[in-house]
C-alpha positions in Angstrom: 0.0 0.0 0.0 1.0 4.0 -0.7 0.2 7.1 0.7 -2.5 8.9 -0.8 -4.2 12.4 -0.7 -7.0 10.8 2.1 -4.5 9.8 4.2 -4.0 13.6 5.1 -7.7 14.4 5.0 -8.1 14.3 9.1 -10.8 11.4 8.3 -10.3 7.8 8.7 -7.2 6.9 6.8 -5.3 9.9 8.5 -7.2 8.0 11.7 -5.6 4.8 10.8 -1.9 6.1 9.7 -1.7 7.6 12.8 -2.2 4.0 14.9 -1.1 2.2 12.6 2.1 3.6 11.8 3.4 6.6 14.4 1.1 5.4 17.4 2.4 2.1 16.8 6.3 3.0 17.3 6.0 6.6 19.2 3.7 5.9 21.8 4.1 7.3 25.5 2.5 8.7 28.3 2.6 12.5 26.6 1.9 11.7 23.2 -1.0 9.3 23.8 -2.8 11.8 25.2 -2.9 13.1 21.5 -3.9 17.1 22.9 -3.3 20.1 20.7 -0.3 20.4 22.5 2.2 18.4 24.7 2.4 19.6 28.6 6.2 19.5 30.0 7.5 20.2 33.2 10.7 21.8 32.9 13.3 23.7 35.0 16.1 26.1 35.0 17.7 27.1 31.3 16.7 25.4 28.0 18.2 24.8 24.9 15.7 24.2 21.8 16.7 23.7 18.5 14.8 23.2 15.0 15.8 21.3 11.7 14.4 20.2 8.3 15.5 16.9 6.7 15.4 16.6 2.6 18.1 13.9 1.8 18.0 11.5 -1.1 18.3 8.8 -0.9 16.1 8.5 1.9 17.6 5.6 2.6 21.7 4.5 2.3 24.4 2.6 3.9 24.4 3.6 7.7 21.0 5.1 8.1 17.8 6.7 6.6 15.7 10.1 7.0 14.7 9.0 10.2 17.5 8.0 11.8 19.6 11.2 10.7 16.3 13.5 11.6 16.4 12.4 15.7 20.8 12.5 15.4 20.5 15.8 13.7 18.3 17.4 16.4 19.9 15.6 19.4 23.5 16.6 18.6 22.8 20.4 18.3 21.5 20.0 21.6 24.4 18.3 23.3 26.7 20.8 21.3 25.0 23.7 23.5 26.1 21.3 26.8 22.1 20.3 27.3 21.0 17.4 28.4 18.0 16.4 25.4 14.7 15.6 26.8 12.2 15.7 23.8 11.9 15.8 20.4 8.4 16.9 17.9 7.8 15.6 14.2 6.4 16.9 11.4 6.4 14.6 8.4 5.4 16.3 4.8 4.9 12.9 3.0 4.1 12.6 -1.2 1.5 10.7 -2.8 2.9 7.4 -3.6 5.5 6.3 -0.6 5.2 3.0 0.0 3.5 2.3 3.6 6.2 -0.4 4.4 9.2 2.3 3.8 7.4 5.0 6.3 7.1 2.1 8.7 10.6 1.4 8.6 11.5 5.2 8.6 9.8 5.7 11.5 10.9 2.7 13.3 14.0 4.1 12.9 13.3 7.2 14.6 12.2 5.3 17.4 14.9 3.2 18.2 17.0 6.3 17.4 15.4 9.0 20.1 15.5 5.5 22.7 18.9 5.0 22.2 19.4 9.1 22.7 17.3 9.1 25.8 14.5 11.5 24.3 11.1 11.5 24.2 8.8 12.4 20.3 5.9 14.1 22.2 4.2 15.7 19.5 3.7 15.7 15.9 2.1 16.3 12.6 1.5 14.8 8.9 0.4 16.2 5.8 0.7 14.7 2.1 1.2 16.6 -0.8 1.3 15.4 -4.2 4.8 14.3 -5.5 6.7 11.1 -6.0 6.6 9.5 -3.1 9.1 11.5 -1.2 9.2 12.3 2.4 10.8 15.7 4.3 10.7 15.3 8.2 11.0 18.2 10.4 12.2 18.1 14.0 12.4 20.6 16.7 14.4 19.5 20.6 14.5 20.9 23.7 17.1 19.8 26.6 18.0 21.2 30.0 21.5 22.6 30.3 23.0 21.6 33.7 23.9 24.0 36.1 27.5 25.4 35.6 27.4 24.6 31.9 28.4 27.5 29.8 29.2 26.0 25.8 29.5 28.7 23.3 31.7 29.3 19.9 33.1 32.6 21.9 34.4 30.9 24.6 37.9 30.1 23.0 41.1 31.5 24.1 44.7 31.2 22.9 46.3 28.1 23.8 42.9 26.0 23.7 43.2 22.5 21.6 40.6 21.5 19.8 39.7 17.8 19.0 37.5 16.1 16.0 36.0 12.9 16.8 36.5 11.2 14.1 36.9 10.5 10.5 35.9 13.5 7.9 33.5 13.3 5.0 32.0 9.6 5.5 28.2 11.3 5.5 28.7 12.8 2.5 30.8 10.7 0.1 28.3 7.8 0.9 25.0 10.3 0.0 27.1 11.6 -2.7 28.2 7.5 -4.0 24.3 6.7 -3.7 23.2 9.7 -6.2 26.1 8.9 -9.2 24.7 5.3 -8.8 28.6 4.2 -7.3 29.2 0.5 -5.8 31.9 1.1 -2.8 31.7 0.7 0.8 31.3 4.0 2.2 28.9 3.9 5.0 26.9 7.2 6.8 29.2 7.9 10.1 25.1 9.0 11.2 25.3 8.8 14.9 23.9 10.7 17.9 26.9 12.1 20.1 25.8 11.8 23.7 28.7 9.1 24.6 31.3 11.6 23.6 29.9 14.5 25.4 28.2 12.8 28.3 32.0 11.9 29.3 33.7 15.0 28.7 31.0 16.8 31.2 31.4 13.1 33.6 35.5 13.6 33.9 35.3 17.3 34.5 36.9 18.1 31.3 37.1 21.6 30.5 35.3 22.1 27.6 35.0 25.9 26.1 32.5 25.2 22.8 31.4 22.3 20.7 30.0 22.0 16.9 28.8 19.0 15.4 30.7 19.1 11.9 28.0 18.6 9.2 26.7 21.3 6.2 30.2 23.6 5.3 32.3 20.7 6.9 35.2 21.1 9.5 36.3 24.4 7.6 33.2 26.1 7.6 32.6 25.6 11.2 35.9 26.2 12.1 36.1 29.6 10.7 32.6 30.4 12.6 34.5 29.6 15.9 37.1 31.8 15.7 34.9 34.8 14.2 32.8 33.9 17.4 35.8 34.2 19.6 37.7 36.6 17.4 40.9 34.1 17.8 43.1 32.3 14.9 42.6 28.3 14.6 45.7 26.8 13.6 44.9 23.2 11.9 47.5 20.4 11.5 46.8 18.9 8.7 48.5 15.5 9.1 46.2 15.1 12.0 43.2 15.1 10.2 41.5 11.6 9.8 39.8 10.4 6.7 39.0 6.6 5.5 41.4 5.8 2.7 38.3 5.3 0.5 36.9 8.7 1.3 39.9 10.1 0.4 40.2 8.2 -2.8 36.9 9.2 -3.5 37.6 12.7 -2.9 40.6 12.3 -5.2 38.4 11.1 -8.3 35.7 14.2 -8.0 37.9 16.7 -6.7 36.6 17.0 -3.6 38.0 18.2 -0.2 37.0 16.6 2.8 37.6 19.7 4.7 34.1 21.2 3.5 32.6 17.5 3.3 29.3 17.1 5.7 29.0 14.5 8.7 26.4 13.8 10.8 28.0 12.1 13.3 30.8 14.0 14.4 31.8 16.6 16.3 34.7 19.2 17.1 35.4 20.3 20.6 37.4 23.1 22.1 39.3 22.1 25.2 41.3 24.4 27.4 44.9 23.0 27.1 45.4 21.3 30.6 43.0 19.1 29.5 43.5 18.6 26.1 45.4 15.2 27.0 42.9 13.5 29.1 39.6 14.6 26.9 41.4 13.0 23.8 42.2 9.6 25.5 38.1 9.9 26.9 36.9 10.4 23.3 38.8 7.5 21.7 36.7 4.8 24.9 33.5 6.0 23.4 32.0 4.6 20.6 31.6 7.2 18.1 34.8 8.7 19.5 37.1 5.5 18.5 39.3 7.6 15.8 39.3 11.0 17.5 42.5 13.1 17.1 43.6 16.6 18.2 43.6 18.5 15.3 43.8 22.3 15.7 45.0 25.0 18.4 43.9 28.4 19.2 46.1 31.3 18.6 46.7 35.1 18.5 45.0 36.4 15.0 42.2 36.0 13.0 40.8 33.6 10.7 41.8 29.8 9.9 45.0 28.4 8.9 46.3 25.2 8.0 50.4 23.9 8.7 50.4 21.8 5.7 52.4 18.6 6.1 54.8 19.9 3.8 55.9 23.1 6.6 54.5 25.7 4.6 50.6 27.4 5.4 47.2 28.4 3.7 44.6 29.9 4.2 40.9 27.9 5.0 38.1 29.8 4.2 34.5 29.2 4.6 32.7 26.8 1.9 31.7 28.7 -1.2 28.8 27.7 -2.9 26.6 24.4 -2.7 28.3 21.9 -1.3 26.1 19.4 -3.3 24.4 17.2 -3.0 21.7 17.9 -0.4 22.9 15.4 2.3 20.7 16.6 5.8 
């Protein structure tokens, strides 16, 4: 069975998508009551954060539109040091998507905000006529513990910052999947709440985190230091990229540098700790191939020591960094 135009009418096949399908894999205490609007308790500051998800495929190696939706929402709240509570969902869906492929999607979404520890408390579908697409929109809230203060203009000379992992594995694997190429690249699609849950558990200092994904590592570098009004010094041999996403990058021309993610992260460390955060990253999951890969200094603007001595500028990503990958 597909989607069709009654089953955003409000009657009985909108009725029967929403037990069948979202009641079915969502259900809990809040959402069940199915009100206009979901009832939370909540205490001391927030953090709340909105995205809208339009990747094709909608499904690939490592994940789908639901999976990344929930890990795309979760992570920017973890990168503001909040601790994510709950999640909404607003699903646009086209005539024509097969019933069995939403189910999976949002399965997917389930098992993803479990795994995160949040909650989808409230929602909405409509279905517009297309091709059987789907575009999901998610918005998060969290509580930020006491003590907490994360922000791009925290940084100060002498801070080291550290990636989490391998560069450009979201985006070659999106980008394989749309030219129709066999290889093994796989979506690094993860949600991040190992990595920061024992950076803030240790008592690491951290001064600002980003989750690397739209612009890449050298887009959201340069918006740190213009945040902090500080230089960021890169190393290049320390960046980490899988040999076939470099190969990859060598056929098209690409530079992993401005290549999305959506499962990793940068975090600025003040230098007594810089040590000590590394060796936690690497014990967490999506942490396993973290490396220190960039210092704060006096100036302005990104540079990179290449590995041959010499420097060069990094500048923000110009253009579309195609394809659409979030």
């Amino acid at each position: 069975m597909r989607i069709n135009m009654s089953h955003g009418s409000g009657g009985k096949a909108s009725a029967e998508l929403m037990n069948n399908i979202f009641g079915k894999h969502f259900s809990n205490s809040i959402l069940n009551k199915m009100e206009d609007a979901a009832v939370l308790e909540l205490h001391g500051r927030i953090a709340c954060s909105t995205d809208s998800f339009v990747v094709t495929p909608i499904v690939y190696k490592g994940g789908d539109i639901g999976k990344l939706s929930v890990c795309g929402t979760v992570n920017d709240l973890l990168m503001m040091g909040a601790e994510p509570k709950y999640i909404t969902a607003g699903f646009i869906l086209e005539e024509g998507l097969k019933l069995s492929l939403l189910d999976n999607i949002v399965s997917s979404m389930a098992r993803t905000a479990a795994a995160a520890g949040v909650v989808i408390i409230a929602g909405d579908t409509k279905v517009v006529e297309g091709k059987g697409g789907i575009y999901i929109n998610t918005a998060g809230i969290g509580s930020i513990p006491e003590g907490r203060e994360i922000s791009a203009g925290n940084c100060d000379e002498g801070d080291v910052i550290l990636l989490s992992g391998t560069l450009g594995d979201h985006h070659a694997c999106i980008l394989s999947a749309r030219m129709g190429i066999d290889n093994n690249i796989m979506s690094d699609c993860a949600i991040l709440n190992p990595i920061v849950n024992t950076l803030f558990k240790n008592g690491i200092k951290v001064k600002a985190m980003r989750d690397v994904t739209r612009g890449g590592l050298g887009t959201v570098l340069n918006e740190i230091a213009d945040m902090s009004r500080c230089g960021i010094e890169i190393i290049e041999e320390a960046l980490p990229a899988r040999p076939e996403v470099r190969s990859f990058c060598d056929i098209l021309g690409l530079d992993p540098l401005y290549m999305g993610n959506e499962g990793k992260m940068v975090a600025v460390i003040a230098a007594e700790d810089g040590e000590k955060a590394l060796e936690l990253m690497k014990k967490t999951a999506p942490g396993r191939e973290a490396a220190l890969i960039a210092r704060v200094i006096i100036g302005k603007g990104v540079i990179m020591k290449t590995r041959l001595g010499g420097s060069r500028i990094v500048d923000v990503l110009y253009g579309e960094g195609l394809p659409r990958i979030c």
